[in-house]
N, C-alpha and C positions, 0 to 999 in steps of 0.2 A: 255349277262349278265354273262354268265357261265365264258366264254374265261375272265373277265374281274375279276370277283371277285376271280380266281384260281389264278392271280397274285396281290390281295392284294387291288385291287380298287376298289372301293366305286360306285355304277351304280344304278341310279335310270332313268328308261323310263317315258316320261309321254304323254298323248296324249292330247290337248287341245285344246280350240278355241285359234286362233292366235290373234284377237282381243281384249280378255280378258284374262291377264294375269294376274290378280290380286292375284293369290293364290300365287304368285313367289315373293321374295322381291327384290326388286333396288338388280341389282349386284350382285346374286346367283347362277346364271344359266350359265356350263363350254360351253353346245352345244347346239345350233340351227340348226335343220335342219328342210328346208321346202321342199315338194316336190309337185309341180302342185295343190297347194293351193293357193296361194295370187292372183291367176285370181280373186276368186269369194269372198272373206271375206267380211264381212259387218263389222262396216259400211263404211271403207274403207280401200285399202290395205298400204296406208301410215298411220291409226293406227295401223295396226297389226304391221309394220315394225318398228315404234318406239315401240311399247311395246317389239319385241325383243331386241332393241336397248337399253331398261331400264333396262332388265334382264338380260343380257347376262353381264358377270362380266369382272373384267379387266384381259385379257389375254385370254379372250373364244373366242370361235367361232360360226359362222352362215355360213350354208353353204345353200345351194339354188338350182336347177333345175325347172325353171317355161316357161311356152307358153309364146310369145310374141308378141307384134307388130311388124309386119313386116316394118324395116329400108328401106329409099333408097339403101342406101349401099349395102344391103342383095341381090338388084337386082332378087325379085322374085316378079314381078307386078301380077303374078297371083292369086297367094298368097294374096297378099298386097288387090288386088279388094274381092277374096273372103270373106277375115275377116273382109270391111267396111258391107259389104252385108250381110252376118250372123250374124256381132255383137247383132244385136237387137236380132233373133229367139235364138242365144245363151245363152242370160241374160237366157231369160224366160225357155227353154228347159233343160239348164247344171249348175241350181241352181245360177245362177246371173255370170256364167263363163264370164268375159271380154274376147274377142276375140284380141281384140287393145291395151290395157296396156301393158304400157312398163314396166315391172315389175324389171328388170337390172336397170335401167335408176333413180327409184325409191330406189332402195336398195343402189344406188351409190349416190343419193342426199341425203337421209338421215343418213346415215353411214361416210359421210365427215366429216372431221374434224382431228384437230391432233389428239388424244386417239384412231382411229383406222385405219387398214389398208387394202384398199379393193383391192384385188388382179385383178389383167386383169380377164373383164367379157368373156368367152367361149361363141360364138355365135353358133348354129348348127341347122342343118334342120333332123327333123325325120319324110321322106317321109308317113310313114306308118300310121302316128296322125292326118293326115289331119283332118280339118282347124287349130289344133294347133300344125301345126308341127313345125313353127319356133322357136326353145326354146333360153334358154340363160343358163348359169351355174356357179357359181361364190362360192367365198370363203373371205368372213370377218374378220377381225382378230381386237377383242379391244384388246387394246393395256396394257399391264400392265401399273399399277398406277403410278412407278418408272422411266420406257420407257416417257408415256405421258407427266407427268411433266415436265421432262428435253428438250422438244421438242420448 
């Protein structure tokens, strides 16, 4: 906050349920960032993902680091069997944590559209997280008002 208001800029932090954004208006809000939340949000992590999507104004950003479903692609069946098999003791144990949602997959189906731009999702494994090691990481871009229009 320091670094940011000694050059002149305006920085408000705020901490909040990603479900209930209501305190925000449509199109206020410059950054979104989630980190290793939208596994567990109620009531589900495609509201939370549109309510940043309402907030987040033209030309901001949403940036993401979240556990995932493990892809065929990913080529880690071990992985893959662990997280059908934990999913359920995970709900109940890690606060409603999805072990299987694809939460990239989610952020790219609701964030389509012309008005924004979602950049290649970063797939990565962090041996050390197991059961959630497989993450995903990505970066959103709405799109100014002027950009989308003319699209």
């Amino acid at each position: 906050v320091a670094f940011a208001e000694a050059r002149g800029h305006s920085f408000r932090f705020e901490k909040v349920d990603a479900s209930n954004l209501r305190s925000f208006d449509d199109a206020s809000v410059d950054v979104v960032v989630c980190s290793l939340t939208l596994c567990s949000v109620l009531p589900t992590a495609e509201a939370a993902i549109a309510e940043v999507r309402r907030v987040l104004r033209p030309g901001g950003t949403f940036g993401f680091v979240e556990h995932v479903r493990v892809l065929e692609d990913d080529q880690r069946p071990l992985l893959a069997a662990s997280q059908v098999i934990l999913d359920p003791l995970q709900q109940v144990l890690a606060h409603n944590c999805h072990l299987r949602r694809d939460t990239a997959a989610l952020v790219v189906d609701i964030f389509g559209g012309p008005d924004c731009v979602v950049r290649p999702v970063q797939r990565m494994v962090n041996e050390a997280m197991w059961p959630v090691s497989q993450q995903a990481a990505g970066v959103v871009r709405k799109l100014p008002s002027s950009v989308a229009n003319s699209q």
